[in-house]
C-alpha positions as CSV (number, residue, x, y, z in Angstrom):
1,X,-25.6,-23.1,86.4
2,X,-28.0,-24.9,83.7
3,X,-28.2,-21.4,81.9
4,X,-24.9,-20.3,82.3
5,X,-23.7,-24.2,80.5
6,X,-26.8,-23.2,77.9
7,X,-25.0,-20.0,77.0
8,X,-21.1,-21.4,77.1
9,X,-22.6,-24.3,74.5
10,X,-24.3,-22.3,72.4
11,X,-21.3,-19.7,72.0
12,X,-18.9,-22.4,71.0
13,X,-21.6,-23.5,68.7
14,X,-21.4,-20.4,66.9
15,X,-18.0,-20.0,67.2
16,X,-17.7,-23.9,65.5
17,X,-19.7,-22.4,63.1
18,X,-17.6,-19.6,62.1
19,X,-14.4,-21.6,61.8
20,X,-16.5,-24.4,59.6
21,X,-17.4,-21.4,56.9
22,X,-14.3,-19.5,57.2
23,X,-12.1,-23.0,56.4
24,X,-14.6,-23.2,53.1
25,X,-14.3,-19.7,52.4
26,X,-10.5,-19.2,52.5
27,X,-9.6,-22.3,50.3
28,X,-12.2,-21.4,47.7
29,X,-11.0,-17.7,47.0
30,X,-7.2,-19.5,47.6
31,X,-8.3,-21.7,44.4
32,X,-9.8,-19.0,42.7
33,X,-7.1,-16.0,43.0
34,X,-4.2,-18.9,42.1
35,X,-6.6,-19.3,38.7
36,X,-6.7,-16.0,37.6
37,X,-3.0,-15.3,38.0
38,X,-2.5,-18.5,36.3
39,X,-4.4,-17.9,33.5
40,X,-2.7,-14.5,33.1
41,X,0.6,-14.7,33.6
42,X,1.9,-18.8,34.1
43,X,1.1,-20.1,31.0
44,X,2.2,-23.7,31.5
45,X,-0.2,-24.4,34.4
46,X,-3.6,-23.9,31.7
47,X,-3.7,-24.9,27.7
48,X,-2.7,-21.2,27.0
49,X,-1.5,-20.8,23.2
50,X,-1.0,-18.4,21.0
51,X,-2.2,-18.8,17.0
52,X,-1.6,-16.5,14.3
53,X,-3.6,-16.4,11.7
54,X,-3.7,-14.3,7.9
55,X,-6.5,-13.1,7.4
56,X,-6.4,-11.3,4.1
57,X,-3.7,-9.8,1.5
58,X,-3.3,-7.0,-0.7
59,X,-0.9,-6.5,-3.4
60,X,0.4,-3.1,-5.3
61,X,2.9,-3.6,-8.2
62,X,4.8,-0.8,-9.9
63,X,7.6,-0.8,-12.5
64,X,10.3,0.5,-11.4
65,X,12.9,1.8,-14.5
66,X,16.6,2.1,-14.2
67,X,20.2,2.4,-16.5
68,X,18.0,4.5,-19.0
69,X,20.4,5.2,-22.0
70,X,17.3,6.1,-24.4
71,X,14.3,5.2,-25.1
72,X,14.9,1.4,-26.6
73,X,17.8,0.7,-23.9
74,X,17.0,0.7,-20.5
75,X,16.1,-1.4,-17.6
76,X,12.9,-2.3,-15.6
77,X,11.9,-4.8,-12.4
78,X,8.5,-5.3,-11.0
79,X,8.0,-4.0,-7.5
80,X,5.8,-5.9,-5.2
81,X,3.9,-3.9,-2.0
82,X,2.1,-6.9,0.0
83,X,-0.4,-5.8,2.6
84,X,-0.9,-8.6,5.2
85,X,-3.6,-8.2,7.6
86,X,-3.1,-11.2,10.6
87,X,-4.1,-11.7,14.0
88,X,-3.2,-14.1,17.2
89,X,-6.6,-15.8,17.4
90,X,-5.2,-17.8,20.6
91,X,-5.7,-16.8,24.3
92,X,-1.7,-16.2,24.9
93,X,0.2,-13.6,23.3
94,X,3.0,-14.2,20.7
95,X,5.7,-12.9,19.2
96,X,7.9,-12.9,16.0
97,X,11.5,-14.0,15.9
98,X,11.9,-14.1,12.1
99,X,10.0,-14.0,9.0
100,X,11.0,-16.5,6.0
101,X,10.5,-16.7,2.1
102,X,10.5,-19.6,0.7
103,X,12.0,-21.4,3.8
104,X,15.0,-18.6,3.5
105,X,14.9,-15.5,6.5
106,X,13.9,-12.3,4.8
107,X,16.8,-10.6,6.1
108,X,19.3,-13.2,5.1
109,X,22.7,-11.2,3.5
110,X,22.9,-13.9,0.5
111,X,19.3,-12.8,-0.9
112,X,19.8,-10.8,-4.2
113,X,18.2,-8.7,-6.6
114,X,17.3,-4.8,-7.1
115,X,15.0,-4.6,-4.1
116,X,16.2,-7.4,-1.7
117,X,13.3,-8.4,0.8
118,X,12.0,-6.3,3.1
119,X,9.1,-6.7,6.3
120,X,8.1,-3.6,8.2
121,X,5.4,-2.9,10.1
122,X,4.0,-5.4,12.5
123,X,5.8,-8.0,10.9
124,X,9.0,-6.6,12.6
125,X,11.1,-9.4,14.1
126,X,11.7,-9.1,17.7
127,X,10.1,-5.7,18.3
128,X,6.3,-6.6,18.2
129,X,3.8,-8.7,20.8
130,X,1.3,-10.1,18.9
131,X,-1.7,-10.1,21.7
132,X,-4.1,-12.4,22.1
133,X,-7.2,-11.2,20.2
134,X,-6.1,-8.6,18.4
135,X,-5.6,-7.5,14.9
136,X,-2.4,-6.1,13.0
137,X,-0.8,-5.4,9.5
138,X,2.5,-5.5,8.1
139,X,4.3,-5.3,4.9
140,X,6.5,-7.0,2.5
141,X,8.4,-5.3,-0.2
142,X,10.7,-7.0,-3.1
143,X,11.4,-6.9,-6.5
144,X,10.8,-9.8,-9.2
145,X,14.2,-10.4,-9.5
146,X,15.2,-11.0,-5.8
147,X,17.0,-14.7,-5.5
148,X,17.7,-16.6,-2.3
149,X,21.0,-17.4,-1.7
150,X,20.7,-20.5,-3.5
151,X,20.2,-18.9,-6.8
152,X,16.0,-19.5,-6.9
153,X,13.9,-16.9,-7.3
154,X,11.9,-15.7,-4.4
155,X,8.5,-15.9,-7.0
156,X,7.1,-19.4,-7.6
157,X,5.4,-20.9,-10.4
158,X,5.1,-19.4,-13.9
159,X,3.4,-16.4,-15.6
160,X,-0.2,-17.3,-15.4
161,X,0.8,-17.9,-11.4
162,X,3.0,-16.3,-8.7
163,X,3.4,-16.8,-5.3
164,X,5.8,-16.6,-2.8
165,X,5.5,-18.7,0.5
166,X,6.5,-17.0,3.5
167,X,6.2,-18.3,7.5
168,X,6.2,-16.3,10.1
169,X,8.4,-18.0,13.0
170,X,7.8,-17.1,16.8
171,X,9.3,-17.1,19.9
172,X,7.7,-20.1,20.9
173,X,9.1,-22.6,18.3
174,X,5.7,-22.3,16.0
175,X,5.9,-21.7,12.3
176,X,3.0,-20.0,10.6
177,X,3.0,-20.4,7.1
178,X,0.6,-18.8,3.9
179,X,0.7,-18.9,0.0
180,X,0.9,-15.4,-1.0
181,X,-0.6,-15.1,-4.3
182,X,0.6,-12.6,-6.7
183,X,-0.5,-12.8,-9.6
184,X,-2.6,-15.4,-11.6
185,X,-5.0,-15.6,-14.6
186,X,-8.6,-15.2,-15.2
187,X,-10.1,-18.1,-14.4
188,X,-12.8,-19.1,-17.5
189,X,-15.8,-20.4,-16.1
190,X,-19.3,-21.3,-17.9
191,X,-21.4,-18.8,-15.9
192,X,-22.9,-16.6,-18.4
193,X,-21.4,-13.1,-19.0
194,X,-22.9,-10.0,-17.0
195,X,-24.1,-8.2,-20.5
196,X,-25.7,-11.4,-21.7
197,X,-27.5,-12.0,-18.5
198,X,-28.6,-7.5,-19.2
199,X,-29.7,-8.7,-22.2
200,X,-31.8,-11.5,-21.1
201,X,-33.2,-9.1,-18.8
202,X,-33.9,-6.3,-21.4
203,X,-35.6,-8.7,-23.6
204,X,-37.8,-10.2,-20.6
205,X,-38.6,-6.9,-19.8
206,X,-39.8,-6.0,-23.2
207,X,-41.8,-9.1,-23.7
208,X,-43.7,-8.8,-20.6
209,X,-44.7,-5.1,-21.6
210,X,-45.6,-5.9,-24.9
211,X,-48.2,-9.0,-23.5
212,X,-49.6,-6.3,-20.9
213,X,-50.4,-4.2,-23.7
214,X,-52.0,-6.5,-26.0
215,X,-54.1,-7.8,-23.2
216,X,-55.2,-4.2,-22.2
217,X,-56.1,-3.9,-26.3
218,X,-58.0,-6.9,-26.6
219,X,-59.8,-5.9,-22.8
220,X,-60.8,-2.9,-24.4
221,X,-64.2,-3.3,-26.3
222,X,-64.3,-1.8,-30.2
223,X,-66.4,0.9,-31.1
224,X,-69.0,-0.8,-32.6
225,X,-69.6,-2.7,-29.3
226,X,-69.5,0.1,-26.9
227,X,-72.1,1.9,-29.2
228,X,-74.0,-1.6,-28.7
229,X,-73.5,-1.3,-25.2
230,X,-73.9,2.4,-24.4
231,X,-77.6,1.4,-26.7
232,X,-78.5,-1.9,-24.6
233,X,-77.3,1.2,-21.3
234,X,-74.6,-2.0,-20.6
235,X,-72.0,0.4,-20.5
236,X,-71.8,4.2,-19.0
237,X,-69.0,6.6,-20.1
């Protein structure tokens, strides 16, 4: 009877056992699964957030000619070709509902001008998710006569300056915004020039060959002395 109460206790033991680890086990894996499909697909129960960033921009310019009666009478707008390389450096994807100049949507009817704004590319309203660590590139086309509906040009600032301002407006309520540059002029600075730095180069050059060869000459005995010194057997040829 002792042995057969030995046994009975020692199965419920391990049976008291395997209840204790499975009610840790099944809440930890509970907690964990609900975090990963949190994380990925309910984004108000973690910070999830989306941020897009420009990285860099490129800009092509042709002239664009038009009305041509001759040679002297004819007419001529400056065509812009922006290349804007961005990327959603958050953990949440994004996505674009409009893109604006100057406060104004690109695609706004009362824009004027030869070329009226254009965005193609991954700047495409409404047709592109920007993903969460990834890299894309759209483009924005206009002339340098396109005006917003309120009669001001789309280019800021003055000849020796251009810009246009443009923000990039998601689904989520966020605006992105960037000075695009497009122009602007040299900027002096007091550094020296590249050929006057070659020059001081050139010259260092020259001097340090010319001392190298004097103090090889004056190293090298006359031939009075090395007669002296072949005589005195100082000196072997």
């Amino acid at each position: 009877m002792a042995s057969r109460s030995m046994k009975s206790d020692t199965l419920n033991d391990k049976r008291a056992d395997r209840y204790i680890i499975a009610i840790i086990i099944i809440p930890i894996v509970t907690i964990f699964a609900m975090g990963i499909y949190g994380y990925y697909n309910t984004p108000t129960l973690f910070p999830n957030y989306e941020k897009i960033e420009i990285k860099s921009t490129s800009i092509t310019k042709s002239t664009y000619i038009y009305n041509i009666a001759d040679i002297y009478s004819y007419n001529k707008v400056d065509i812009y070709f922006v290349t804007i390389n961005f990327a959603n450096t958050g953990n949440y994807r994004a996505m674009i509902e409009s893109v604006l100049l100057n406060g104004v949507p690109y695609d706004d009817p009362g824009w004027t001008g030869t070329f009226k704004p254009v965005v193609f590319g991954d700047l495409t309203p409404k047709f592109q998710v920007i993903d969460a660590d990834a890299s894309y590139v759209g483009i924005l086309e206009f002339s340098d006569d396109c005006k917003d509906p309120s009669g001001n040009k789309l280019m800021a600032g003055g000849d020796d300056h251009c810009y246009v301002n443009m923000t990039i407006h998601t689904y989520e309520g966020k605006d992105y915004e960037a000075s695009i540059i497009l122009q602007q002029s040299p900027i002096q600075e007091n550094s020296p020039s590249p050929v006057f730095m070659l020059a001081i180069v050139i010259v260092i050059v020259a001097a340090s060959v010319a001392l190298f060869i004097l103090v090889k000459r004056r190293a090298r005995p006359s031939p009075v002395e090395s007669a002296d010194m072949v005589k005195d057997g100082r000196y072997i040829i």
